[in-house]
N, C-alpha and C positions, 0 to 999 in steps of 0.2 A: 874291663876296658880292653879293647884290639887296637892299641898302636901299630904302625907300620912304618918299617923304614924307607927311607928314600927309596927311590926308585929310578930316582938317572943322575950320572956323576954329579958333583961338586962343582963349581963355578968358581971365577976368580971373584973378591970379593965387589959387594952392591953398593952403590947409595941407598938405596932401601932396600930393607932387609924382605927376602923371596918368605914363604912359608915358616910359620916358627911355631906354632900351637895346632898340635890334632889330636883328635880321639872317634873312638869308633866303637858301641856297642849294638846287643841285638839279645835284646828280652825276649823269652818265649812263653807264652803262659803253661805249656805245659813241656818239660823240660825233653831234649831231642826230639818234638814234633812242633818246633817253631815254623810256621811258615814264609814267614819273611829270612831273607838268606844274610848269612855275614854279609856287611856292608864292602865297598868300594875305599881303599884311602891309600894315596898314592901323593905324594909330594918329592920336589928336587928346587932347586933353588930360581929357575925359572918358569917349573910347572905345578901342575896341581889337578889330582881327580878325585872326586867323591862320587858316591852313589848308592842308591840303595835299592831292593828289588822286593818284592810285596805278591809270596804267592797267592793267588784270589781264592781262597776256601769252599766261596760258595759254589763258584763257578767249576773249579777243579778238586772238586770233593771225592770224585774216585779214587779210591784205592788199588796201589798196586803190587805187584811182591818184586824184591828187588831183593838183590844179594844182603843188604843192610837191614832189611826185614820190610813188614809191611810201611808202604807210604804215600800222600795222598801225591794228587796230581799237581797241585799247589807247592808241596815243599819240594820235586825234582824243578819242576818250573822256574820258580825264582833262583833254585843253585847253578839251571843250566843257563840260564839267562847271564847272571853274574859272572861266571867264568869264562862264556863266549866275549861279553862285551869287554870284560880288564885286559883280556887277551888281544882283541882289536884295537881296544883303544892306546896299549901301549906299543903299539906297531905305528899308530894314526900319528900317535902326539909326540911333535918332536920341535926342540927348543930353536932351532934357527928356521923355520918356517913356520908358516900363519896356516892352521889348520883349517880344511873347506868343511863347514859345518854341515851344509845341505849332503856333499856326498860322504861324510864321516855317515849322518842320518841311516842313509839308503845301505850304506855295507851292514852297519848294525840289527837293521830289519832283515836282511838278507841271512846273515849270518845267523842270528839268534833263531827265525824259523827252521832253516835247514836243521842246526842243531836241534829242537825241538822234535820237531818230523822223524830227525833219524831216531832219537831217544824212543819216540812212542813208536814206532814200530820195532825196537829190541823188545817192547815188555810186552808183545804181541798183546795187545791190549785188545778185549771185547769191546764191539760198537757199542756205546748203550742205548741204551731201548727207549730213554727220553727224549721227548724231541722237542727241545727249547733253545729262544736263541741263548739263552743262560747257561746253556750248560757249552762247557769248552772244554778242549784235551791239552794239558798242562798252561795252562794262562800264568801272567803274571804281569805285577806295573814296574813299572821303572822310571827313576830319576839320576841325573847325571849332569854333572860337571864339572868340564876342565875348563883348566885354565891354562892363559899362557901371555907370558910377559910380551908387551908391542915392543919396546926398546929395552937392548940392555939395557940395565942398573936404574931402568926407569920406574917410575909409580902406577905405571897403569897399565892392566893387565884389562885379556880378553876373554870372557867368561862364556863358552860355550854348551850351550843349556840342552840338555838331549832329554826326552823323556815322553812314556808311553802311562795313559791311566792318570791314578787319580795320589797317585805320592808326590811329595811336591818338595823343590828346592827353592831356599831362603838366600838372601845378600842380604846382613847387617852392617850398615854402614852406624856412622855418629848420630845420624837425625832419625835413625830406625830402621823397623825391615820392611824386607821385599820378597815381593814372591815374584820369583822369576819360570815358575811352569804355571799353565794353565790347563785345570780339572779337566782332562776328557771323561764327560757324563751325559748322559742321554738328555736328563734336563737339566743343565748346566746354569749357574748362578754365579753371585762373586764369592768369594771365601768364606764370608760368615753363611749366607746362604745352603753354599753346599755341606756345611757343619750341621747346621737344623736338616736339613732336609737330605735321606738318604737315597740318593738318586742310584742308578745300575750304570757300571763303567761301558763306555760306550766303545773306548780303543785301549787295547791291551794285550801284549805278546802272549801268542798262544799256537799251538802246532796246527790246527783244523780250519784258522778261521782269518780272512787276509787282515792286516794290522801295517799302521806306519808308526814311525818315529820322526815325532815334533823336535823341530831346532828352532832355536831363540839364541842370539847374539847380545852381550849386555856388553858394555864398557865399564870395568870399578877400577877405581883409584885408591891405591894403600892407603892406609890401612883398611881393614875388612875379612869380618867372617863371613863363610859360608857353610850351609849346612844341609843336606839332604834329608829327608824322614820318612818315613813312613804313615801311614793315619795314624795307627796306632799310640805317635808320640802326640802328635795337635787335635784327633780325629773327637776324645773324650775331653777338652777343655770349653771352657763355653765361648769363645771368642778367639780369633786369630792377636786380638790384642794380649790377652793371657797366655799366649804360648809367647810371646815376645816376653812378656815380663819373665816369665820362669825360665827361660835361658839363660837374660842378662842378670834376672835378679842372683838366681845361684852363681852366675861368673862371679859378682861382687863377694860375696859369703865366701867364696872358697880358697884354700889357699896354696892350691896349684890345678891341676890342667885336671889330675886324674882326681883329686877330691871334684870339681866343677863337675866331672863326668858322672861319679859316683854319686852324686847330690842329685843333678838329671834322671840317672838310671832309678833311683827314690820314689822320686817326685812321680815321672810318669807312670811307673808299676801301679800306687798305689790308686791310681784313676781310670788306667787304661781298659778297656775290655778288649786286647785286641792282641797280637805280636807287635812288639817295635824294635823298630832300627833306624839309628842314628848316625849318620857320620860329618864329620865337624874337621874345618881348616879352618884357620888363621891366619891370614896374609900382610905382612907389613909391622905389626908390634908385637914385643913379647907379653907374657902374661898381664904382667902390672900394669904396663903401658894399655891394657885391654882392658883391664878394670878401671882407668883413669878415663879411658875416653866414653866409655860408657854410664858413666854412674848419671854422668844429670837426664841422658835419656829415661834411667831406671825409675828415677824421683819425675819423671816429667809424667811416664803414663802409669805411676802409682797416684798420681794427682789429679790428672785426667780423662783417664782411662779406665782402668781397673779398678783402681781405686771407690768411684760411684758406683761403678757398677756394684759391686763386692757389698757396698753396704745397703745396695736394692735389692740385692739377693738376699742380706742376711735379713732385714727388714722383711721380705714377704715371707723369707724361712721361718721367722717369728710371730708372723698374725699367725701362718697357716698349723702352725704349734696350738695357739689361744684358739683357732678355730676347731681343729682336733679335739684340743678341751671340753670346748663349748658345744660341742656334738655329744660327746659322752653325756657332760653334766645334763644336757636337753632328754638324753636315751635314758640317764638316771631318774629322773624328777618326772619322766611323761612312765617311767614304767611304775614309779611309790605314788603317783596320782592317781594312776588307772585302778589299782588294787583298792583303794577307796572309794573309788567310783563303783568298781563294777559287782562289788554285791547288791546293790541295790536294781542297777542296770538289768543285772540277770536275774531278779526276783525269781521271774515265773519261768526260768529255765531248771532254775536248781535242780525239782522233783516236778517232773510232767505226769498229773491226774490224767486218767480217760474221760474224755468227753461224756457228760450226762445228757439225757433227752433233755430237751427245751420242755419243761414243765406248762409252757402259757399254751400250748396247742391241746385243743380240746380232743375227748375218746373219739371223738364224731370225726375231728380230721385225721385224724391217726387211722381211722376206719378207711376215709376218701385216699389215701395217698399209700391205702397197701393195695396189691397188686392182686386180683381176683385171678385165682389157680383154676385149670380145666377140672381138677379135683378134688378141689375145695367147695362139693355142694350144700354141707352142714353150712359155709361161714358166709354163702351169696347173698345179695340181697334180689330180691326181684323189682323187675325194671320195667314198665308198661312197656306198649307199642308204641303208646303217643307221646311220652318221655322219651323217647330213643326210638328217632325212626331208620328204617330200614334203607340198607344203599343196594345200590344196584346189585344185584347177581348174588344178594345175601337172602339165606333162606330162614325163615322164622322158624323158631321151636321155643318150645315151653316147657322149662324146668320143673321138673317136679320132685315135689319133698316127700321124702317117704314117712313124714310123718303124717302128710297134708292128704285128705282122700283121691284116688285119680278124678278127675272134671268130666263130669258127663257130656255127650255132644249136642249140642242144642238142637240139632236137626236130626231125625235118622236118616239113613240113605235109602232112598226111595225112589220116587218116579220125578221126583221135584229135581234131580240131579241132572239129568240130562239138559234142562232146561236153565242150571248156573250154567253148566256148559257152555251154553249157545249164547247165553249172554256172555259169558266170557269172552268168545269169542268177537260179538262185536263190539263190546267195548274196546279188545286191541287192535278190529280194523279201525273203530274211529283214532283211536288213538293215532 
């Protein structure tokens, strides 16, 4: 837990009490390469700032070497971020004047680029060589809020909402929370929305690439928490009403400010996938008085809320168990059926015999259907003329077997030849 002490003198005393409960952690999943930066927590008895910064990983994934050793673009991002804006903001916010939120905005953008800009040209950093609008030089989100009393020793205070991306700050009043920033995301939804759906931050401080900073004005009346986070604390819950319950319900369980935080810092580790950071004010009641006014909220969306939900979820977590089941026992019982089945199935694959001849064809087709060789004159049969006539341009000859005598010539040649001649001939002028 990062308690912080006051940060502007003491007050003479309030009708209602200024700031009484804070706390402030920043989980890293892997320990000194967190990329979300210690939190923002600044309280005095008429003011009040929280915030948190969220260096974007994907986006500023380059590496750099820095005196402290290698680190990405992501973790200088969010610490330059954080240390520009505490630094401004505690110049801005001052207890006997009403802070201009719009030009509070504009110096903050101003400020945090320039710091940016100068940073990434000290680490003379190489252009890289991707060119997407996803990639960025030192990005990061940010969420903030001050506050500051409208009347002395009054109840109601002006909560000024600053913040770039998709980290987001909370008002929990008696009737529940509030989100008082809203998700810059390329496809932008309501809160459960951008939970299911991971949309690309659409606005976010970064050195390369122009950016503003959103202001929202809220009016809250004492009592009331406030609390900045990061995704990483709401980002892995199933519902914006579940991140409600787990704050209030651990306020109730715990039994002071830093068990509350230590119980949080638990809770979120064991879900998160991601860096979190959290920072928490308390405005108007002390502890007890915080667990009093919250409890019937707590029981209201354990009953309501969460609560149904919780046992729709366990409810299908449970068919889908029986269904698991019921896949195996199906993958069991189709594979000790098959085994039964398939000797029989595969009879004639077992041992494959070679093909015998078809015994029902007669020596005679067996004769017809082989293939007479130019060389094969022992196995020819002989084929009349008138059986097999002759085609065009094909010239007759007659096989002879050398067993068989040569064929004498019916005619000899003589004077009778000249005169086939001639009829030869005009048989093919008639023709």
């Amino acid at each position: 837990m990062n308690e912080s002490p006051s940060s502007w003198p003491a007050a003479t005393p309030m009708a209602t009490p200024g700031p009484t409960i804070s706390f402030a952690f920043n989980l890293g999943k892997i320990p000194d390469q967190g990329e979300d930066s210690d939190p923002i927590l600044r309280d005095g008895p008429d003011l009040g700032l929280v915030g948190v910064f969220d260096g974007m990983g994907g986006a500023g994934g380059t590496v750099y070497d820095t005196p402290e050793g290698r680190r990405t673009g992501a973790y200088l991002a969010s610490r330059i971020a954080r240390d520009v804006v505490e630094r401004r903001m505690m110049d801005l916010l001052e207890p006997d004047w009403h802070l201009n939120g719009k030009t509070a905005a504009n110096d903050l953008q101003r400020s945090v680029q320039q710091a940016l800009r100068q940073r990434l040209e000290e680490l003379r950093a190489t252009p890289s060589g991707l060119r997407s609008r996803l990639i960025r030089a030192l990005p990061t989100t940010m969420a903030l809020v001050a506050l500051q009393r409208t009347q002395p020793g009054g109840p109601v205070w002006a909560g000024h909402v600053l913040w770039a991306g998709d980290s987001r700050a909370y008002v929990f009043e008696s009737s529940g929370m509030r989100q008082v920033t809203t998700d810059d995301l390329r496809d932008p939804g309501d809160a459960l929305a951008n939970l299911r759906h991971d949309s690309v931050v659409s606005n976010a401080m970064s050195a390369d690439t122009e950016f503003h900073v959103n202001y929202r004005r809220v009016e809250l009346r004492a009592p009331f928490l406030v609390i900045c986070a990061t995704d990483g604390c709401f980002g892995y819950l199933r519902t914006p009403m579940h991140f409600e319950h787990l704050v209030l319900s651990r306020l109730l369980e715990a039994r002071n400010t830093e068990a509350w935080s230590s119980s949080l810092q638990a809770e979120i580790a064991a879900v998160t996938g991601d860096d979190a950071a959290m920072s928490t004010l308390g405005v108007g009641a002390d502890f007890k008085e915080f667990q009093k006014l919250f409890a019937p909220r707590v029981a209201e969306l354990a009953s309501e809320f969460t609560g149904p939900l919780d046992e729709l979820s366990d409810a299908i977590a449970r068919v889908e168990q029986e269904l698991r089941a019921l896949r195996l026992r199906q993958l069991d019982e189709m594979t000790q059926r098959w085994n039964r089945y398939k000797s029989g199935y595969e009879r004639y694959l077992q041992s494959e015999a070679p093909v015998e001849e078809d015994e029902s064809l007669s020596s005679a087709d067996r004769e017809q259907t082989e293939p007479i060789g130019a060389d094969d004159n022992g196995d020819a049969t002989e084929m009349s003329t008138e059986d097999t006539p002759l085609g065009d341009g094909e010239v007759e000859s007659e096989v002879e077997s050398e067993e068989s005598p040569p064929t004498e010539m019916s005619e000899p040649i003589g004077d009778s030849a000249p005169e086939r001649n001639g009829e030869a001939e005009r048989n093919g002028e008639a023709s």
